[in-house]
Biopython code that builds the backbone (N, CA, C, O; Angstrom):
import numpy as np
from Bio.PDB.StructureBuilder import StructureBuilder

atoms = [
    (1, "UNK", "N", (137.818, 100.762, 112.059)),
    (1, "UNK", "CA", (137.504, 101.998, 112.744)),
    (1, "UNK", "C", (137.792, 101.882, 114.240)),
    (1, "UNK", "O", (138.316, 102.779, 114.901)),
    (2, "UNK", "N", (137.456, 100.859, 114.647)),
    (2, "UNK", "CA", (137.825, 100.090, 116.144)),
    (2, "UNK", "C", (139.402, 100.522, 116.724)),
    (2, "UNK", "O", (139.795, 101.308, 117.586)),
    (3, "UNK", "N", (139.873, 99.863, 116.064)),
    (3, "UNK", "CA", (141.609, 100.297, 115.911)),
    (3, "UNK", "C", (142.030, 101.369, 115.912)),
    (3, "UNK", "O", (143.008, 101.544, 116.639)),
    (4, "UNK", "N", (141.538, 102.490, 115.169)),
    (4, "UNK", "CA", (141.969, 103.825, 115.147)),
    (4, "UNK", "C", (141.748, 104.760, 116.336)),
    (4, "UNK", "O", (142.421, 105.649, 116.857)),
    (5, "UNK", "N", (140.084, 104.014, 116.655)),
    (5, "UNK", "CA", (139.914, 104.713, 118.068)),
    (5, "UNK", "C", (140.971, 104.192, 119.045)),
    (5, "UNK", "O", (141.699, 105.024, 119.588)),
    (6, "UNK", "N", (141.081, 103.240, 119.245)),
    (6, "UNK", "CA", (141.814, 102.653, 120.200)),
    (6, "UNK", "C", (143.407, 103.648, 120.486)),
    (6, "UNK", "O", (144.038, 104.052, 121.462)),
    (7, "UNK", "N", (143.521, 103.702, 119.032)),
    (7, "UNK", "CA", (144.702, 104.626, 118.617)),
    (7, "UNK", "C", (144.551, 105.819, 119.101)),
    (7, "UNK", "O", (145.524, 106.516, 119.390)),
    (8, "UNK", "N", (143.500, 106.153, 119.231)),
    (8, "UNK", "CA", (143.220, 108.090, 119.441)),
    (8, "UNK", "C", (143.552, 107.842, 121.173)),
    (8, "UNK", "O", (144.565, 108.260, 121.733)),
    (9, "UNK", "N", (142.575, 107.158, 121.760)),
    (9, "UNK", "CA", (142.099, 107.200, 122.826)),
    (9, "UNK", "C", (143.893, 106.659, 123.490)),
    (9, "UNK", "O", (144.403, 107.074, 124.531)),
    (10, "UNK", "N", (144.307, 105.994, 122.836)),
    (10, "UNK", "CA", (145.722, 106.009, 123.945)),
    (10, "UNK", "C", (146.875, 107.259, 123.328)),
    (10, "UNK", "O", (147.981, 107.126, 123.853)),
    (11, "UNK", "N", (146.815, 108.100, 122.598)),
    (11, "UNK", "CA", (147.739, 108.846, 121.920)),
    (11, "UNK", "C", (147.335, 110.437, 122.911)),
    (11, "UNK", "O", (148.150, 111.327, 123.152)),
    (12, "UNK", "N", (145.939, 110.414, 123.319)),
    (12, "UNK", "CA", (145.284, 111.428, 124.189)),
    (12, "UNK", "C", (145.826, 111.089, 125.061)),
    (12, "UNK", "O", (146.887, 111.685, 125.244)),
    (13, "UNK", "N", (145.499, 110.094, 125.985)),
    (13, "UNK", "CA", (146.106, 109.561, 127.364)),
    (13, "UNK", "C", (147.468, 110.098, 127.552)),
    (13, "UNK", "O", (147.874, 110.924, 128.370)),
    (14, "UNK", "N", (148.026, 109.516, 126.713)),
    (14, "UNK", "CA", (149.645, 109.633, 126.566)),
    (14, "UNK", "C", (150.316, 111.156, 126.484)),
    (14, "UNK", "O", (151.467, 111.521, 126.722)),
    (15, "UNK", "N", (149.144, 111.898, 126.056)),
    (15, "UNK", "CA", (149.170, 113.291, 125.627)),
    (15, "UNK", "C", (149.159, 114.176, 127.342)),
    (15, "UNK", "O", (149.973, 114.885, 127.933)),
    (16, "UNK", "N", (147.782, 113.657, 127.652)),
    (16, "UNK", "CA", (147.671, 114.334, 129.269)),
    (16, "UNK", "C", (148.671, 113.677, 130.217)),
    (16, "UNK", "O", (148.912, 114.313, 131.244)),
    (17, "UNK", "N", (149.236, 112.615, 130.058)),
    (17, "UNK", "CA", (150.207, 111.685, 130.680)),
    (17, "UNK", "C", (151.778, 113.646, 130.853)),
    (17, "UNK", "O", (151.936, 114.440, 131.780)),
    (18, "UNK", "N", (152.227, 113.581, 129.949)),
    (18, "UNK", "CA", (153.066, 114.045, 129.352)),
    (18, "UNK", "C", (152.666, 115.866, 129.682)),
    (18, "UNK", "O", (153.442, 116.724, 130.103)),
    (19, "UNK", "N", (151.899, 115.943, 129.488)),
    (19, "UNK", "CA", (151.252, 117.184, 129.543)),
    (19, "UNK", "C", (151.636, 116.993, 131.789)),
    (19, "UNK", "O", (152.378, 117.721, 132.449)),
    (20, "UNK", "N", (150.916, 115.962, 132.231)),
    (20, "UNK", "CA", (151.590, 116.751, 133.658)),
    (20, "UNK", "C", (152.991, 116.043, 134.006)),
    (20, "UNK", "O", (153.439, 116.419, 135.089)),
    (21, "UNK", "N", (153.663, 115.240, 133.427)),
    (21, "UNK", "CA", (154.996, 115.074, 133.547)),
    (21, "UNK", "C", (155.819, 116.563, 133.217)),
    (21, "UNK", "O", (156.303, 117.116, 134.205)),
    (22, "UNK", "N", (155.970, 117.127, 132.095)),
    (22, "UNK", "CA", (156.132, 118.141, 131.501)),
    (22, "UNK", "C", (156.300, 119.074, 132.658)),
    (22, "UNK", "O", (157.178, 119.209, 133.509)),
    (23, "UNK", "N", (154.914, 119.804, 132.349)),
    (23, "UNK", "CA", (154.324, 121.025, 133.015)),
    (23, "UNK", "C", (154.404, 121.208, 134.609)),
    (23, "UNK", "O", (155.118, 122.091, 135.085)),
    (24, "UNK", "N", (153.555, 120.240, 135.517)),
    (24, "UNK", "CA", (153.083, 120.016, 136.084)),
    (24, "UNK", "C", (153.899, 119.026, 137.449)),
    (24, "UNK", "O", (153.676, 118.775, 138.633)),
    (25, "UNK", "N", (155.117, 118.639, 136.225)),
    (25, "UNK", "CA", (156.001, 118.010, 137.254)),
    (25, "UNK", "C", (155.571, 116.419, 138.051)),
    (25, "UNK", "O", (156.235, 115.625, 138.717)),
    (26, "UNK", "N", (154.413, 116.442, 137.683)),
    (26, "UNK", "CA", (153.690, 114.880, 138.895)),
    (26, "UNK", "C", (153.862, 115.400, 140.401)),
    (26, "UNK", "O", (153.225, 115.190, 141.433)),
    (27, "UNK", "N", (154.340, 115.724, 140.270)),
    (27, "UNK", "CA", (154.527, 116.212, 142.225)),
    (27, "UNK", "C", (154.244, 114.941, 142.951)),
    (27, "UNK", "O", (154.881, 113.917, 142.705)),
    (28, "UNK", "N", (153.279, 114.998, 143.857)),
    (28, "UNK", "CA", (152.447, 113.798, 145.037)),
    (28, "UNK", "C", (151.096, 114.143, 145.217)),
    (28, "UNK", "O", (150.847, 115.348, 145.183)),
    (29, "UNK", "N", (150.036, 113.249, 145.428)),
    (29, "UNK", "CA", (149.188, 113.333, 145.689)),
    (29, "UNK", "C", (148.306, 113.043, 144.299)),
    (29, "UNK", "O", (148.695, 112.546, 143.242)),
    (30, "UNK", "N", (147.151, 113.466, 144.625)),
    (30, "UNK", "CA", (145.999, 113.115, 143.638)),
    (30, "UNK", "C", (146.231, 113.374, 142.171)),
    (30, "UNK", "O", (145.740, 112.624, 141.327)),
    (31, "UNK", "N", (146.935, 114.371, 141.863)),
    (31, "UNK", "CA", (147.591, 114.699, 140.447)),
    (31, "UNK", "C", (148.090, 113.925, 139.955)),
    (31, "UNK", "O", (147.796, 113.593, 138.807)),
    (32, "UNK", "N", (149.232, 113.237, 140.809)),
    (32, "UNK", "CA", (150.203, 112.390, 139.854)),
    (32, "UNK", "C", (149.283, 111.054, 140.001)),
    (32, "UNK", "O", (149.282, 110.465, 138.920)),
    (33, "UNK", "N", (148.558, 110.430, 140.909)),
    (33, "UNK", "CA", (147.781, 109.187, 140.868)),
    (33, "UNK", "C", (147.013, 109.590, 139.338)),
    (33, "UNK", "O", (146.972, 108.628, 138.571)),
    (34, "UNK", "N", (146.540, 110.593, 138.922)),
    (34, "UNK", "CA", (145.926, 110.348, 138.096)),
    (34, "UNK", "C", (146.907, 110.890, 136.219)),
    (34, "UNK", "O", (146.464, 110.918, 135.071)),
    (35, "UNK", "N", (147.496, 111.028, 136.461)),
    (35, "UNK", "CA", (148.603, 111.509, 135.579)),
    (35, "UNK", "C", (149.371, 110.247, 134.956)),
    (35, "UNK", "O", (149.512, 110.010, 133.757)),
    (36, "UNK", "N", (149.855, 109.461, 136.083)),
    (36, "UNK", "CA", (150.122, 108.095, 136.142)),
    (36, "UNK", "C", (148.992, 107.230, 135.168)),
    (36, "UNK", "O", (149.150, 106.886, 133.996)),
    (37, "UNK", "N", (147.885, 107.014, 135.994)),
    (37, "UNK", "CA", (147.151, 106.419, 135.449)),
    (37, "UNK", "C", (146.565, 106.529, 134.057)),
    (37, "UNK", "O", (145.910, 105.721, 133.399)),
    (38, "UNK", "N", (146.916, 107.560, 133.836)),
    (38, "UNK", "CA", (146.381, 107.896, 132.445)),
    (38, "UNK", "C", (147.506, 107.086, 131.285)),
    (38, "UNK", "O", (147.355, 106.580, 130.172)),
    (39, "UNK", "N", (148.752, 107.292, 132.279)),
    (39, "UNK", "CA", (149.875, 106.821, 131.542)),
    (39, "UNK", "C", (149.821, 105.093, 131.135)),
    (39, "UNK", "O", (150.471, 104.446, 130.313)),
    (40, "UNK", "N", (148.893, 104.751, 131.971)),
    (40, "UNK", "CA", (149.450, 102.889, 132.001)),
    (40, "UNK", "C", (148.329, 102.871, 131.334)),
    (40, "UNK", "O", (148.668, 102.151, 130.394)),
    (41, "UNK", "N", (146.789, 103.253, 131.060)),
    (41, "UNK", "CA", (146.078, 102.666, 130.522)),
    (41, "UNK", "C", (146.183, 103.235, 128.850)),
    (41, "UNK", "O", (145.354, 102.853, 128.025)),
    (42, "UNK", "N", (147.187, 104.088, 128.520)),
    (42, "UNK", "CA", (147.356, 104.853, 127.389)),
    (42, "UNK", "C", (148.577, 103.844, 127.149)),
    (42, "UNK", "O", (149.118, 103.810, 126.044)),
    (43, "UNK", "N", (148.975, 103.079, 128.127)),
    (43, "UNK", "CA", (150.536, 102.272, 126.838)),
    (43, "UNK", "C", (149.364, 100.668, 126.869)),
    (43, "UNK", "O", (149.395, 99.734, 126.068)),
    (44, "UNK", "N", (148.679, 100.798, 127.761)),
    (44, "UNK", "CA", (147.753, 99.628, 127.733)),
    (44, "UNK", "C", (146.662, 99.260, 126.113)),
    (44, "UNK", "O", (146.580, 98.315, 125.328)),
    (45, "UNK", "N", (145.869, 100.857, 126.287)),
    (45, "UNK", "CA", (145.348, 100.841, 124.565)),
    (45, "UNK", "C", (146.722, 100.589, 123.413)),
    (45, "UNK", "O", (146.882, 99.950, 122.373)),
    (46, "UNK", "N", (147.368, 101.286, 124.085)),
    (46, "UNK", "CA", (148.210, 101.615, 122.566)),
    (46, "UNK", "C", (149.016, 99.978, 122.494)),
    (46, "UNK", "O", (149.660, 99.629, 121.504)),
    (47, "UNK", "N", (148.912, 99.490, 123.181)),
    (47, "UNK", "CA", (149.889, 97.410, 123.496)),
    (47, "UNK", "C", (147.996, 96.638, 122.406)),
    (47, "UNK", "O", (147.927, 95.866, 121.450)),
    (48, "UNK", "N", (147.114, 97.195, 123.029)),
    (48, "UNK", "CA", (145.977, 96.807, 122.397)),
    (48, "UNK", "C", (145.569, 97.128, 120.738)),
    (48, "UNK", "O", (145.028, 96.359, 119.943)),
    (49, "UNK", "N", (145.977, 98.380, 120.547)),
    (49, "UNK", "CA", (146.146, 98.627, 119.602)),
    (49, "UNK", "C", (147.423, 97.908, 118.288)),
    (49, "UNK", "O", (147.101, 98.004, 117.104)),
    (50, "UNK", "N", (148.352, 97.452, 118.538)),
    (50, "UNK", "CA", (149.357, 97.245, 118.160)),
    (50, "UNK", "C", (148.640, 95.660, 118.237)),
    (50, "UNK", "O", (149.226, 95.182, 117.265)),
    (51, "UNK", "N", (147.882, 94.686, 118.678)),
    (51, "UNK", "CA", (147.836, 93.723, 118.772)),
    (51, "UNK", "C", (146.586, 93.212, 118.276)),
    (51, "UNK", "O", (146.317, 92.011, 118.248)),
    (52, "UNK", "N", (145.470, 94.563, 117.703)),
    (52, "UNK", "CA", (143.916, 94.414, 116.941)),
    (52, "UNK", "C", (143.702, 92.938, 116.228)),
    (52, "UNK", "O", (142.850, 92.055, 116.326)),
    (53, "UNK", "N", (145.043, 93.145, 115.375)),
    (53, "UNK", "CA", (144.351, 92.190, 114.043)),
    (53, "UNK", "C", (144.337, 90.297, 115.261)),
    (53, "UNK", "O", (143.439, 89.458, 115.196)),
    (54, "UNK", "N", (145.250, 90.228, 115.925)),
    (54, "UNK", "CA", (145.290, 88.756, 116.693)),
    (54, "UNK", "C", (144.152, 88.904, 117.584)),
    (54, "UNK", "O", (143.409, 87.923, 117.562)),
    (55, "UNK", "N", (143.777, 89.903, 118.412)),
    (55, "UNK", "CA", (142.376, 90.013, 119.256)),
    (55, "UNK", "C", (141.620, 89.473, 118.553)),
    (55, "UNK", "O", (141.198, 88.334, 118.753)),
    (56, "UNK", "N", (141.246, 90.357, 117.390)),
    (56, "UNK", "CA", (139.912, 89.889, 116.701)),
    (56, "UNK", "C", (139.706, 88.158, 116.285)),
    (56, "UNK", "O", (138.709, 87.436, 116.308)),
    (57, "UNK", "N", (141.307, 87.870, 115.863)),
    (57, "UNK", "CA", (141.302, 86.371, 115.451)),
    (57, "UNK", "C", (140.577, 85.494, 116.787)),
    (57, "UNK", "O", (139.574, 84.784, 116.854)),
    (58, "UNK", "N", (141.768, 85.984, 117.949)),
    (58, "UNK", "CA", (141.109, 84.940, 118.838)),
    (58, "UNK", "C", (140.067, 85.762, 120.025)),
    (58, "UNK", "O", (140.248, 85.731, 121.242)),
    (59, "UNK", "N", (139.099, 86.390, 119.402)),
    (59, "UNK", "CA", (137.771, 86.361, 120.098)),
    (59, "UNK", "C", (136.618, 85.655, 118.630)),
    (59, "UNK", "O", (135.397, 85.515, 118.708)),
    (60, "UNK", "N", (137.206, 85.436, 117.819)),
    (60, "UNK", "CA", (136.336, 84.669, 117.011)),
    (60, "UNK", "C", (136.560, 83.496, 116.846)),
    (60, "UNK", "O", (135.826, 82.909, 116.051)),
    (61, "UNK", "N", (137.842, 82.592, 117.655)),
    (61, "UNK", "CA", (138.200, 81.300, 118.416)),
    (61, "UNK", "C", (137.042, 80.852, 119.486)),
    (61, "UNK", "O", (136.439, 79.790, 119.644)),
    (62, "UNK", "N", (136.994, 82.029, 120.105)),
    (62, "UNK", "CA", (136.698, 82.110, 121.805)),
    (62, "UNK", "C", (135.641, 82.460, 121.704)),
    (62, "UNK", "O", (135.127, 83.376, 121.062)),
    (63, "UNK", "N", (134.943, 81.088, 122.915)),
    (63, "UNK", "CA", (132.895, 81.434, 123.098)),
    (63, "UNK", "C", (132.997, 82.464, 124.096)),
    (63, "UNK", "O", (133.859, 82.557, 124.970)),
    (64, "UNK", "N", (132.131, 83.143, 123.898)),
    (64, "UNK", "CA", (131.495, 84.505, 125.055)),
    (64, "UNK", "C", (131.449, 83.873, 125.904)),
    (64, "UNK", "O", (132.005, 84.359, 126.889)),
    (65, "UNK", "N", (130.873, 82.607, 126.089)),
    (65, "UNK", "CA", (130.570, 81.932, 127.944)),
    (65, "UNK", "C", (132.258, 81.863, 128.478)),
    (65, "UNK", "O", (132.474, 82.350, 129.587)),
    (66, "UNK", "N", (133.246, 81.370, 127.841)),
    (66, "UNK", "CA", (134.360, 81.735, 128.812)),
    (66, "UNK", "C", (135.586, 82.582, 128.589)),
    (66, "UNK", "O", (136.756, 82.262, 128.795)),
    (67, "UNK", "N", (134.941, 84.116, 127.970)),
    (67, "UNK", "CA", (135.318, 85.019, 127.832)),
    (67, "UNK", "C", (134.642, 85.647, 129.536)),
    (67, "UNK", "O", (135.482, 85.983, 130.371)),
    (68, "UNK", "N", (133.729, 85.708, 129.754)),
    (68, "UNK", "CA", (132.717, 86.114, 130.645)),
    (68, "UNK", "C", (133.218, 85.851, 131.919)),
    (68, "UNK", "O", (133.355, 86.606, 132.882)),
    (69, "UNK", "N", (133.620, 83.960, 131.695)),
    (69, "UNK", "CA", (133.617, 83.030, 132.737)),
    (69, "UNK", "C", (134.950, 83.462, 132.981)),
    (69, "UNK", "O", (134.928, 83.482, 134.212)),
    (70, "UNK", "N", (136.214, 83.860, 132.625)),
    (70, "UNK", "CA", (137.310, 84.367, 132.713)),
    (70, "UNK", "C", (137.569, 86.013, 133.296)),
    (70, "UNK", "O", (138.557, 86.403, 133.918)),
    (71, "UNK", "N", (136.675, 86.615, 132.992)),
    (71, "UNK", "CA", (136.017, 87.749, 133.149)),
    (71, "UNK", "C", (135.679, 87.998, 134.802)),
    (71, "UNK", "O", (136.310, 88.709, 135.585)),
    (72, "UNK", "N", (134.527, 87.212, 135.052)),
    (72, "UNK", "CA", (134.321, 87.129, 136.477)),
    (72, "UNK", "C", (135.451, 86.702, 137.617)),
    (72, "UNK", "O", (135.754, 87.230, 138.687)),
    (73, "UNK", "N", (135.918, 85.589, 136.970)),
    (73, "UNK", "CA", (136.670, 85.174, 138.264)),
    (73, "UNK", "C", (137.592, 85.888, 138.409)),
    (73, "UNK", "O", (137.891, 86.149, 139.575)),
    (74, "UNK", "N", (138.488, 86.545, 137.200)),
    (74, "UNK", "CA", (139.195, 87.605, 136.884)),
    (74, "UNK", "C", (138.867, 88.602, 138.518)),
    (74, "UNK", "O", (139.452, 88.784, 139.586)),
    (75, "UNK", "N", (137.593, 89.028, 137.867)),
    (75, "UNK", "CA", (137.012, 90.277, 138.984)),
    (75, "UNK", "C", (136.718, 89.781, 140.108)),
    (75, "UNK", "O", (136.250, 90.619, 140.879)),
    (76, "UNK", "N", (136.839, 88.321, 140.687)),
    (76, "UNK", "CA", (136.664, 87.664, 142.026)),
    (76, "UNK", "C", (138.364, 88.170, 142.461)),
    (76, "UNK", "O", (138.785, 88.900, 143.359)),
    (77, "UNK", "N", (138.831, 87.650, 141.720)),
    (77, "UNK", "CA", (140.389, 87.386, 142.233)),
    (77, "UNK", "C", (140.783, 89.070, 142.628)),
    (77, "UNK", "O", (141.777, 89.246, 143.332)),
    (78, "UNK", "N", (140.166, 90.009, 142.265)),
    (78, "UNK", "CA", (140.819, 91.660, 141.925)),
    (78, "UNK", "C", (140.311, 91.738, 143.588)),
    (78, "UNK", "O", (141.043, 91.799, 144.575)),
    (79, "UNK", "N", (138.526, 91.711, 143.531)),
    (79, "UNK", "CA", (138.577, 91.565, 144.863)),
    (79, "UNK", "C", (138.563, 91.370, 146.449)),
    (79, "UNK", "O", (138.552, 92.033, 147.486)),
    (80, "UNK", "N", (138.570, 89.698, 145.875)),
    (80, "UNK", "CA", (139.283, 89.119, 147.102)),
    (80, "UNK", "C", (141.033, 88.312, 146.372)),
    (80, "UNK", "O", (141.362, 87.445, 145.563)),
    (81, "UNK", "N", (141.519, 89.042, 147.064)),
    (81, "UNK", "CA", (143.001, 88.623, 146.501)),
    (81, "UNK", "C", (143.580, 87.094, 146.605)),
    (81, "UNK", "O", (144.273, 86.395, 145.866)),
    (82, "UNK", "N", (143.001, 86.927, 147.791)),
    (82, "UNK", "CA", (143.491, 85.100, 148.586)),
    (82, "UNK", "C", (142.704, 84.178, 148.172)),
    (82, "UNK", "O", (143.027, 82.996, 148.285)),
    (83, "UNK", "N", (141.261, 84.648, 147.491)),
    (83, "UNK", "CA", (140.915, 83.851, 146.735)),
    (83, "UNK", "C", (141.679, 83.013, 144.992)),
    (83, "UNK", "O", (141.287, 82.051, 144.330)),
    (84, "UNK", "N", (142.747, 83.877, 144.830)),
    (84, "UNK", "CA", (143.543, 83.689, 143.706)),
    (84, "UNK", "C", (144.049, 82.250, 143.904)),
    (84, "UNK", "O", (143.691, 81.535, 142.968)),
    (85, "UNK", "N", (145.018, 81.391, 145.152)),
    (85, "UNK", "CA", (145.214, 80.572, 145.261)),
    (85, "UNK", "C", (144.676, 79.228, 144.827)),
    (85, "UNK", "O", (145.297, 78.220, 144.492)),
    (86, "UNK", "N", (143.098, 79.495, 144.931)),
    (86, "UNK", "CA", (142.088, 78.491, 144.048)),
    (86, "UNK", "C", (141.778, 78.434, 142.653)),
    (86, "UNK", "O", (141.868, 77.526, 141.827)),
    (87, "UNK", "N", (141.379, 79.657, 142.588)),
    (87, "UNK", "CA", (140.739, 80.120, 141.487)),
    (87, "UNK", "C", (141.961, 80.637, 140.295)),
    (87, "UNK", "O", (141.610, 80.809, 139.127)),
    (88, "UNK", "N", (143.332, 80.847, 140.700)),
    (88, "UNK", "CA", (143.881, 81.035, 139.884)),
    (88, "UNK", "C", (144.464, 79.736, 138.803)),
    (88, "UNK", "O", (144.539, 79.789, 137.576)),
    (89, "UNK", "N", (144.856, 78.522, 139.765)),
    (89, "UNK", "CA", (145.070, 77.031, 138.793)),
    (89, "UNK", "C", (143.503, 76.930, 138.090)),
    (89, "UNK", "O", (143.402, 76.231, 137.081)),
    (90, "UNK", "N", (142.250, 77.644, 138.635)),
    (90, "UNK", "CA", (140.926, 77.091, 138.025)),
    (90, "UNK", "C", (140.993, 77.730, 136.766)),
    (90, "UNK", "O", (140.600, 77.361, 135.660)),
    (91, "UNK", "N", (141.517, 78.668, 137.110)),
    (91, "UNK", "CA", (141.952, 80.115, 135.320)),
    (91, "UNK", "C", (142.707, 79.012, 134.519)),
    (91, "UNK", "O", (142.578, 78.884, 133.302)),
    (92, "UNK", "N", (143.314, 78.413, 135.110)),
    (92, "UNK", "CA", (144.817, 78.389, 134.383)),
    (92, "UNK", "C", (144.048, 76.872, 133.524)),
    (92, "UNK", "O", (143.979, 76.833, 132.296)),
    (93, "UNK", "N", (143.615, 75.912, 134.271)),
    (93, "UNK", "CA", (142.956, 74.676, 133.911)),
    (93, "UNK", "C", (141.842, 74.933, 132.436)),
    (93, "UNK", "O", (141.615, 74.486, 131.311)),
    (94, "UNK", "N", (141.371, 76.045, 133.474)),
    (94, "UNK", "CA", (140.126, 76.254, 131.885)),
    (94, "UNK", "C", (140.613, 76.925, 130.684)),
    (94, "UNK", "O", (140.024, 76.859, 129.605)),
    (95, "UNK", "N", (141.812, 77.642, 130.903)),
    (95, "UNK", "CA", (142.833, 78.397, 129.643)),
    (95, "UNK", "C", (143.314, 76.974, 129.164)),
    (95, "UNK", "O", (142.889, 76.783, 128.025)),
    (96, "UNK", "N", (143.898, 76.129, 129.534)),
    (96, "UNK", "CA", (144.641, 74.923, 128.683)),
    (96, "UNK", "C", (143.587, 74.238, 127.975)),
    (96, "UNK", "O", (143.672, 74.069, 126.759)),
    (97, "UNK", "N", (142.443, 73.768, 128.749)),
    (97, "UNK", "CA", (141.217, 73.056, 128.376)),
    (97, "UNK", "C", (140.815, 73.991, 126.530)),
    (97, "UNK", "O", (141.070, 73.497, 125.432)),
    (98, "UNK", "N", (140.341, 74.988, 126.716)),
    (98, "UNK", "CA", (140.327, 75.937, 125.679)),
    (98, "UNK", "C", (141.058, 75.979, 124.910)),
    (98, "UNK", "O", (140.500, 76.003, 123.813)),
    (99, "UNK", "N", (142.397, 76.012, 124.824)),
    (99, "UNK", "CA", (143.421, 75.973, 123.625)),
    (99, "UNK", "C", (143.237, 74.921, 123.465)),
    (99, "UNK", "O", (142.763, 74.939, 122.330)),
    (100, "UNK", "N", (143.260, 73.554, 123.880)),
    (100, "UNK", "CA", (143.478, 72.333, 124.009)),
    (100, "UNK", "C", (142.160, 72.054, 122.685)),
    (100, "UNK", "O", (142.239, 71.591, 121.547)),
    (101, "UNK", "N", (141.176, 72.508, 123.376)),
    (101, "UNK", "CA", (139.628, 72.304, 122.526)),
    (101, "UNK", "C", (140.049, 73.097, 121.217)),
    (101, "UNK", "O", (139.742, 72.442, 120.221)),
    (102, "UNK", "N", (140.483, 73.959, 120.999)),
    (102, "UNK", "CA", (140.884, 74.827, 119.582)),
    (102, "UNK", "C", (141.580, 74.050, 118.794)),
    (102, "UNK", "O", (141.340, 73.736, 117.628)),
    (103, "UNK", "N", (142.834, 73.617, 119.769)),
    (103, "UNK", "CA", (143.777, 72.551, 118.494)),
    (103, "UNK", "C", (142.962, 71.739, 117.922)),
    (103, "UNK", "O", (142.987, 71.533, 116.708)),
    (104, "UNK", "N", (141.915, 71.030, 118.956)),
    (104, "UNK", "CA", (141.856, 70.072, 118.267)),
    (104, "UNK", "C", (140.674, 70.093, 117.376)),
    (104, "UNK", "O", (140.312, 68.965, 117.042)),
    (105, "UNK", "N", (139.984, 71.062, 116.908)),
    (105, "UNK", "CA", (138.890, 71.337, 116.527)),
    (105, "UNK", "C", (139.675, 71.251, 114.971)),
    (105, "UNK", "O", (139.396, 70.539, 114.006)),
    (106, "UNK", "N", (140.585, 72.105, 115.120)),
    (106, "UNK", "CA", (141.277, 72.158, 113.737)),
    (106, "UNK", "C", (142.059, 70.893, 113.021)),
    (106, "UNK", "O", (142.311, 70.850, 111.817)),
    (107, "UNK", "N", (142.328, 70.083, 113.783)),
    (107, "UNK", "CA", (142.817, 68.362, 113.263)),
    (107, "UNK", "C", (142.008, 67.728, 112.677)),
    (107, "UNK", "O", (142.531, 66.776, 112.097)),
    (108, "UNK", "N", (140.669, 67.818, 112.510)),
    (108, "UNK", "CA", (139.763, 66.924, 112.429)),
    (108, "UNK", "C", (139.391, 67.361, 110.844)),
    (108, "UNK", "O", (138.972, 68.449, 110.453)),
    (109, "UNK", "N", (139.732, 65.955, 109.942)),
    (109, "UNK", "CA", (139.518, 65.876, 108.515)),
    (109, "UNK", "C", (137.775, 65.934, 108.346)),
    (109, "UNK", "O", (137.077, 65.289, 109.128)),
    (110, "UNK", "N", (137.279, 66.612, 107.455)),
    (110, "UNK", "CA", (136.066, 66.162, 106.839)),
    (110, "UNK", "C", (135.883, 65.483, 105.768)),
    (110, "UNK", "O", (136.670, 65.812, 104.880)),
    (111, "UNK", "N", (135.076, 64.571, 105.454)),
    (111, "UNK", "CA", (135.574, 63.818, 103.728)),
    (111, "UNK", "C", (133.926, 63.649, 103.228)),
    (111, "UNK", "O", (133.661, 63.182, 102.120)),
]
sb = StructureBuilder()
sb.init_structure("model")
sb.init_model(0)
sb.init_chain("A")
sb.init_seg("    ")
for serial, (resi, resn, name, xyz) in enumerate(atoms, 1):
    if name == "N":
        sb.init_residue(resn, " ", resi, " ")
    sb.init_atom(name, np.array(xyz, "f"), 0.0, 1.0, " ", f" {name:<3s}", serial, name[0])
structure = sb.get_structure()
């Protein structure tokens, strides 16, 4: 059911996207900022949508603590930007660490 919404909710977007491309032309100013925007987060659901069944796999890989922990620094880096320089190899370290911990979770025989 998750999926379908996801489906609605970017097929609308995409709808008002189009609706002021169309009509409305985009012109400048506050219209097209938001005309636009409707547009990227409507190919954004619909890239999300198209990709449900692997999300679900790997958020049931992935602990909430560094879903969260990815999450925040995420929203550190958005904004303070120059903080990225640190914190972005710290993303990148704890993303390898994580796959790294997945492989190897799955190697391990039980007898």
């Amino acid at each position: 059911m998750r999926r379908h919404a996801l489906l609605a909710l970017a097929a609308l977007l995409l709808i008002v996207f189009l609706y002021g491309w169309l009509i409305t032309g985009l012109g400048h100013g506050d219209e097209a900022v938001f005309y636009t925007t409707c547009q990227r987060i409507g190919l954004v659901l619909g890239a999300m949508w198209l990709a449900y069944p692997q999300l679900v796999t790997f958020a049931s890989h992935t602990s909430s603590r560094f879903v969260l922990l990815m999450v925040g620094i995420g929203l550190i880096i958005l904004v303070r930007p120059r903080t990225a320089i640190i914190l972005g190899p710290i993303m990148l370290l704890l993303a390898i660490l994580q796959f790294t911990g997945w492989l190897m979770a799955g190697t391990g025989r039980k007898q």
